[in-house]
C-alpha positions in Angstrom: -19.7 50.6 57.9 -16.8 48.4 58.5 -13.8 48.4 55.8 -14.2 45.3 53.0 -12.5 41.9 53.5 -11.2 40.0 50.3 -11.4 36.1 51.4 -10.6 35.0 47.5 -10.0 35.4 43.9 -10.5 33.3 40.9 -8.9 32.4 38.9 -5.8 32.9 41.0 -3.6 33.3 38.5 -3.1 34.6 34.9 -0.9 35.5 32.6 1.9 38.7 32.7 0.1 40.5 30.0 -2.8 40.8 32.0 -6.5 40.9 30.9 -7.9 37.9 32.7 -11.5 38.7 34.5 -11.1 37.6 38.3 -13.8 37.0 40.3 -13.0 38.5 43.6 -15.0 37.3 46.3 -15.6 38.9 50.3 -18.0 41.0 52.3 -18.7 44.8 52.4 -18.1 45.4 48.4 -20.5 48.8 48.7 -18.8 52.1 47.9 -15.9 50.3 45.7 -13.4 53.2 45.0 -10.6 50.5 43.6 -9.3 46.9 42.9 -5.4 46.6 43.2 -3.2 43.9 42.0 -0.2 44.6 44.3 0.5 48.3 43.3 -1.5 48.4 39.8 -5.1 49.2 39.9 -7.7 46.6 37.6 -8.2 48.8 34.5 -12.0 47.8 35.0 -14.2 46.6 37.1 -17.9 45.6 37.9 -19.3 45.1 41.6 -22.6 42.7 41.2 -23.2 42.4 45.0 -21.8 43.6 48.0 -19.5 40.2 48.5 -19.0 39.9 44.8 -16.5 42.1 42.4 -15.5 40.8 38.4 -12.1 42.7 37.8 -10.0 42.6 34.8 -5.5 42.3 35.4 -3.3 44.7 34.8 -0.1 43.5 33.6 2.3 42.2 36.6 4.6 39.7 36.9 5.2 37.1 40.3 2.7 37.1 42.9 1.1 40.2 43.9 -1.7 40.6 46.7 -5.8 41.3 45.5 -7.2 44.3 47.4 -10.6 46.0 47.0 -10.7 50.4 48.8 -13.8 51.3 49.7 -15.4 54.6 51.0 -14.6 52.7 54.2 -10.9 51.9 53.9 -9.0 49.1 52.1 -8.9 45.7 52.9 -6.0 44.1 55.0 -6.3 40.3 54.1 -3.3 38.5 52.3 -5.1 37.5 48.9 -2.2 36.5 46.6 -2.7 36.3 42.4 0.0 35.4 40.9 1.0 36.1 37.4 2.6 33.7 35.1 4.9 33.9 32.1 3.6 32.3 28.8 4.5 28.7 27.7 7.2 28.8 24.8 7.5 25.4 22.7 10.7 24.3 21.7 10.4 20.9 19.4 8.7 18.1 19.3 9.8 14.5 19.2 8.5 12.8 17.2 7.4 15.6 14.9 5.0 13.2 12.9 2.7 10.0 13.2 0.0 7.8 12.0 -3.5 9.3 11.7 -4.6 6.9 14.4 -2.2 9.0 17.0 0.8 9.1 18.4 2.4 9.4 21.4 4.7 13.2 21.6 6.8 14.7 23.9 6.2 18.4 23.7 9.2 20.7 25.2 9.4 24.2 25.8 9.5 26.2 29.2 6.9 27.5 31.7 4.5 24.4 30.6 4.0 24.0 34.7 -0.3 24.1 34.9 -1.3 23.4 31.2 -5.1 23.1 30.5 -4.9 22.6 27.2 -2.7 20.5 24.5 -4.2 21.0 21.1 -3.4 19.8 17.5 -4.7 21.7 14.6 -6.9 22.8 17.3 -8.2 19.3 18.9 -7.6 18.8 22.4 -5.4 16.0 22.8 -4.8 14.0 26.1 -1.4 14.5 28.1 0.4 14.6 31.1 2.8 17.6 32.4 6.3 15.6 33.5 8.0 18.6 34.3 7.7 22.5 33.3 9.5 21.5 30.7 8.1 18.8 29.5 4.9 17.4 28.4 3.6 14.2 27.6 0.7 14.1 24.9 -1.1 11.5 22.6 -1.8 12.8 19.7 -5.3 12.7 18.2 -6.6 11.2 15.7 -6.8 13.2 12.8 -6.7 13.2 8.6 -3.0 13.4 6.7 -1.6 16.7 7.0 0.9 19.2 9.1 -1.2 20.9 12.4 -0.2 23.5 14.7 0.8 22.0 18.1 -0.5 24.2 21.1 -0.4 24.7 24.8 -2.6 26.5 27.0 -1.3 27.5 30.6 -2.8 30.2 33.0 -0.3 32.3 31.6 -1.4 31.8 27.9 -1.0 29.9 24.5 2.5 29.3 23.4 3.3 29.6 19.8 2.6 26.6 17.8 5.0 23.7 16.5 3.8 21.8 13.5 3.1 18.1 13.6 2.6 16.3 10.6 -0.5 13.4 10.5 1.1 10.5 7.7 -1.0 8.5 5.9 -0.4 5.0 6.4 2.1 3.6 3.3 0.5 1.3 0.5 2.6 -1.2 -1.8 1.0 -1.8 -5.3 3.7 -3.6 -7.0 7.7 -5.4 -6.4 9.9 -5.4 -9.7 11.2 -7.8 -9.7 9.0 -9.8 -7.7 11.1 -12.9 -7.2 14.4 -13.9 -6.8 16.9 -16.6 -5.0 17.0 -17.9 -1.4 20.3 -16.4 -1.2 18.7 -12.8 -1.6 20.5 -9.7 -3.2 17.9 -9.4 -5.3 17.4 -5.0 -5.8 13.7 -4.9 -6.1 11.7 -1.6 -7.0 8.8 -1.2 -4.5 6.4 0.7 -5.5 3.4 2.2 -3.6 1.8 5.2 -2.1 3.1 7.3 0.8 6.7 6.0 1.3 8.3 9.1 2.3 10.0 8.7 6.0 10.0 4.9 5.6 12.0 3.7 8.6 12.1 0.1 7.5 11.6 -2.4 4.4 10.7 -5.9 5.3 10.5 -9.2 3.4 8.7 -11.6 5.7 9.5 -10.2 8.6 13.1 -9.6 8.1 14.6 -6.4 7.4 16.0 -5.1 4.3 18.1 -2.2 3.0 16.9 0.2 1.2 17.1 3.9 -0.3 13.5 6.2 -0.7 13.6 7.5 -3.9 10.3 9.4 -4.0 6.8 9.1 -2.0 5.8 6.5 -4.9 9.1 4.5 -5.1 11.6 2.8 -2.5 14.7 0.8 -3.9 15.4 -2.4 -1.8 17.8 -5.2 -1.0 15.9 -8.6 -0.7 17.4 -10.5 2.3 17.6 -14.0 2.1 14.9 -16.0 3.1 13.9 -19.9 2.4 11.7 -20.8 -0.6 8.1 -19.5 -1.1 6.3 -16.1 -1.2 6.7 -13.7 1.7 4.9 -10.5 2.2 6.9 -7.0 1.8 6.1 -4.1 3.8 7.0 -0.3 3.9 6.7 1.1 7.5 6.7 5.1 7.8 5.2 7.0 10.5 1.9 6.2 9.2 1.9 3.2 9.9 3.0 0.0 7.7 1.7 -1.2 5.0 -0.4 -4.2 4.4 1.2 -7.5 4.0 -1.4 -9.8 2.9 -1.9 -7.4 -0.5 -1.3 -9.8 -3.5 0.4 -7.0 -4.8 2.8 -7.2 -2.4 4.3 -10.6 -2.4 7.8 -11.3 -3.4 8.7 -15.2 -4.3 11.9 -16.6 -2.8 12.9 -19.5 -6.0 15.1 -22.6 -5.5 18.0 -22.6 -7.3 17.6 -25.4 -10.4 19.7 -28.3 -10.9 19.8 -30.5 -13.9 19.6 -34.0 -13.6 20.3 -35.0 -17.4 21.0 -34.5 -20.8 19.5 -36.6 -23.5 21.1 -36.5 -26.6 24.8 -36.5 -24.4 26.8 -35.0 -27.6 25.8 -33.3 -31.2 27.7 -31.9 -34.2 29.8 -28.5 -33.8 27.7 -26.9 -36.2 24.4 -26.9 -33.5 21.1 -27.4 -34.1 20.7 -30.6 -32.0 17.4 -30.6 -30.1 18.6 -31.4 -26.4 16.1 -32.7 -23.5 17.3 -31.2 -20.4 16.0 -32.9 -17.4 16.4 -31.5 -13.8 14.2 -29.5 -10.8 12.9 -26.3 -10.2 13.1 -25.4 -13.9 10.0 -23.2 -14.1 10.8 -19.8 -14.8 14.0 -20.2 -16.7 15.6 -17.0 -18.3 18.5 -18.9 -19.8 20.2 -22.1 -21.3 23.3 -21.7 -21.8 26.1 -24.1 -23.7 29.2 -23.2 -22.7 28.0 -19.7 -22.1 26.6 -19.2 -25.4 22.7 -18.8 -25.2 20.7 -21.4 -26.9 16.7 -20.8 -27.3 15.2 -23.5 -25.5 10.8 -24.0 -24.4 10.2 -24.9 -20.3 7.8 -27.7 -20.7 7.6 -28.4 -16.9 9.2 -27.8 -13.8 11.6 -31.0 -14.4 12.1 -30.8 -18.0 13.3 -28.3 -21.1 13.8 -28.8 -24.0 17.0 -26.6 -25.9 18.5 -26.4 -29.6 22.1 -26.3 -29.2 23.3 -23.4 -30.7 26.7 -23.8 -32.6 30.4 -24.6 -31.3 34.1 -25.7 -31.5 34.4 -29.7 -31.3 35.1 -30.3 -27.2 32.8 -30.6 -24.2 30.9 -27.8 -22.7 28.9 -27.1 -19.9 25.4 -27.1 -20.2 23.3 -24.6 -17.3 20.2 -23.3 -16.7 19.1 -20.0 -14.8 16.2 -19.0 -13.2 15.5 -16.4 -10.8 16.4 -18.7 -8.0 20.0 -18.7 -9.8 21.9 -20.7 -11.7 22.1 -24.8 -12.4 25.4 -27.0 -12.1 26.8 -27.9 -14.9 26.1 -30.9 -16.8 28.4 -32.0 -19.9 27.5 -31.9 -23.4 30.1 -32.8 -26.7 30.7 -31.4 -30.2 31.1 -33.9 -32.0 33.3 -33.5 -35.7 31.8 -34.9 -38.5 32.5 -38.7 -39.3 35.1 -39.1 -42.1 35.7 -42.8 -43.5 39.0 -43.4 -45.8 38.6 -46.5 -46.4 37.1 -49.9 -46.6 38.8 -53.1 -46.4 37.8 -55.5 -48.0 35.9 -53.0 -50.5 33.7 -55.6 -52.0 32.0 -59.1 -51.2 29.7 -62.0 -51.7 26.1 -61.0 -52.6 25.0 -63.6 -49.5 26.4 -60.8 -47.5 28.7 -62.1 -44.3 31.9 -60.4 -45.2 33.6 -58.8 -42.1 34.5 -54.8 -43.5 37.2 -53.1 -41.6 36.1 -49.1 -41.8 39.1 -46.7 -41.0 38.6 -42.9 -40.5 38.4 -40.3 -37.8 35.9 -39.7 -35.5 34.1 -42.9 -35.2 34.0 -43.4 -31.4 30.4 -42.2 -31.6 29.3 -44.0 -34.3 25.1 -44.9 -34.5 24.9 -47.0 -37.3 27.2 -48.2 -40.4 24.7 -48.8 -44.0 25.2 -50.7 -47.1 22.9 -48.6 -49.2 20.1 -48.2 -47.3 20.6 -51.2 -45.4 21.8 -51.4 -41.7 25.2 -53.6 -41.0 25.6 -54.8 -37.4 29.6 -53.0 -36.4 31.8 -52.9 -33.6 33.9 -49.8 -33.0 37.3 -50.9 -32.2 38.5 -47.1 -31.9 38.1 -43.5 -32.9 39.4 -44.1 -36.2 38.5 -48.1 -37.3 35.4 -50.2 -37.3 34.7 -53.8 -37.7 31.2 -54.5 -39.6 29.7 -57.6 -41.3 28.3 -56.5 -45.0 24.7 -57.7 -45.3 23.4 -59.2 -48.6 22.0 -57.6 -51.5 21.9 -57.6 -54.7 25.1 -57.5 -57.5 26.6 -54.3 -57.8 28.0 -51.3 -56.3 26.8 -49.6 -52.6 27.6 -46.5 -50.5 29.2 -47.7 -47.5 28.3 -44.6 -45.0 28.6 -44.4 -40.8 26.5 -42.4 -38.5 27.1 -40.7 -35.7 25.2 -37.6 -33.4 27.2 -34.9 -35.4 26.1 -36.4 -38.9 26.5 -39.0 -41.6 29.9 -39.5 -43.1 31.2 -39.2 -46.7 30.3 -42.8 -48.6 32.7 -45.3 -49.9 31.7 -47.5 -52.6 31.6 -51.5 -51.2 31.1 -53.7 -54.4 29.1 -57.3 -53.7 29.7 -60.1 -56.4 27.6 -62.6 -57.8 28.7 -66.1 -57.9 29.6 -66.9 -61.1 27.0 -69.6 -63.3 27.9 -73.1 -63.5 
């Protein structure tokens, strides 16, 4: 009989450690003495026909030729196997992603011929650039961290861990509004915020700090008037910005308009209608910086108790989260003080002009005889011209008006015409 002939093996290549059945294919396989890689005999082998031998490696390393000895001789043919070294992973970039996938660059050496990219033990799909280098996209998989494999002819490499984010959830904004000018630090909070890689208002990016997987702490950017939706973005994913939860109200600063009453007495108390836009919301009235309680009745309209001050003008402001107001002026007013009245008494048929002197009178509302109204004329801060009206015989309280109070009285005395 004629020596065997080896025209193949497969697979042609395994991994240095040996132990990978080969089919080794030819003619003449009857008498098998031996099957060779290079200078190592297989440790075991099984001939199932006379062109058909399965063989298990021996270890090696490079490429060796297969060869099968017979009773008849050994082959001759040039049959190479070649062994290769095991793939070794190095890092992975990124080393996390959404649960949908991702795509990851896998390095490492002797990654030349993978079969197989797994994560957690699912095959992913990828591409070998180099063997160095692998391209794979992640599968989809539940939150967690997952072993990162790959299979070569020369074996599994040790595994890199790859960590599957769930995708980020905000549940609430404190505070959630503030001005068009932004600056505004609002607490986001949520679920699954660690790794955030950005913070947006609208669209635009803010600045932020993670404080925890349940909390970020952000910078609202400015942003015109009206509610915008915030969202966390992590390698999950980002979150959704259409949750009600999530929207964060960019206010127009108020601005007052009007005051109505214009002045008041030093001691306070004088309910003020404040008139203006964008009022709603306020957090303050303020009278010269001291806070006055005050109830919004509308977006154009507030109404405030001025608290108490020295005589002068102030500035009256409101703020809202969109900021604070201009000013508008408001006056303390001192108390009226009369001194004197000249003449001090008069016909009972009324119609005598009364010169009032005091201090200030520049405000002055109204000038009574008694309970009676008497039409004036202030001529200055300290005098006023007024005709006494009639009434009966006798003495009256002569008293002047003004928005900080009613003056001390002086006594005006009218006279009866004497009997004929």
């Amino acid at each position: 009989m004629p020596a065997p002939v080896v025209s193949s093996v497969s697979p042609n290549q395994g991994p240095t450690s040996g132990g990978t059945t080969v089919t080794v294919t030819g003619t003449d396989f009857t008498g098998v003495t031996n099957v060779r890689f290079g200078v190592k005999t297989a440790p075991t082998y099984v001939v199932d026909s006379p062109t058909t031998i399965r063989a298990v490696t021996p270890t090696g390393t490079g490429t060796v030729n297969v060869t099968v000895s017979t009773t008849q001789g050994t082959s001759s043919q040039s049959v190479p196997f070649t062994y290769v070294a095991a793939p070794s992973l190095s890092a992975l970039s990124p080393n996390q992603g959404p649960q949908t996938g991702a795509t990851v660059t896998v390095t490492g050496t002797n990654l030349s011929g993978a079969t197989a990219v797994r994560f957690g033990g699912v095959a992913a799909s990828f591409t070998v650039d180099s063997s160095t280098r692998i391209t794979a996209v992640a599968p989809a998989r539940a939150p967690g961290a997952v072993g990162v494999t790959v299979t070569t002819p020369g074996g599994t490499s040790n595994a890199l861990t790859f960590t599957y984010a769930a995708v980020p959830s905000v549940t609430g904004l404190s505070p959630n509004q503030g001005p068009q000018t932004g600056g505004t630090t609002v607490t986001v909070t949520g679920t699954s915020l660690s790794g955030a890689t950005a913070v947006r208002f609208g669209g635009v990016a803010a600045s932020f700090t993670v404080d925890s997987s349940t909390r970020i702490t952000a910078v609202a950017p400015a942003q015109a008037a009206g509610a915008v939706g915030v969202t966390v973005t992590t390698p999950g994913g980002t979150s959704n910005a259409a949750d009600p939860n999530a929207f964060f109200y960019y206010v127009a600063p108020p601005s007052l308009t009007g005051l109505a009453p214009l002045s008041g007495p030093k001691a306070g108390g004088t309910t003020v209608t404040l008139t203006g836009n964008d009022l709603l919301g306020a957090t303050a009235v303020r009278f010269g910086g001291v806070a006055a309680s005050f109830t919004v009745d509308s977006s154009t309209r507030i109404t405030a108790v001025a608290p108490a001050q020295a005589t002068g003008a102030v500035a009256v402001t409101v703020t809202t989260p969109g900021g604070t107001s201009n000013p508008v002026e408001y006056v303390y007013l001192n108390d009226p003080l009369l001194a004197s009245l000249a003449p001090d008494q008069g016909s009972v048929h009324g119609g005598t002009v009364v010169t009032l002197t005091g201090s200030d009178l520049a405000a002055t509302t109204g000038v009574t005889f008694g309970a009676v109204p008497a039409t004036f004329t202030v001529a200055s801060p300290t005098q006023i011209t007024t005709v006494a009206p009639p009434g009966l015989a006798g003495p009256v309280s002569v008293t002047v008006t003004t928005p900080a109070g009613t003056s001390n009285g002086l006594t005006y005395t009218r006279i009866a015409a004497p009997e004929i």
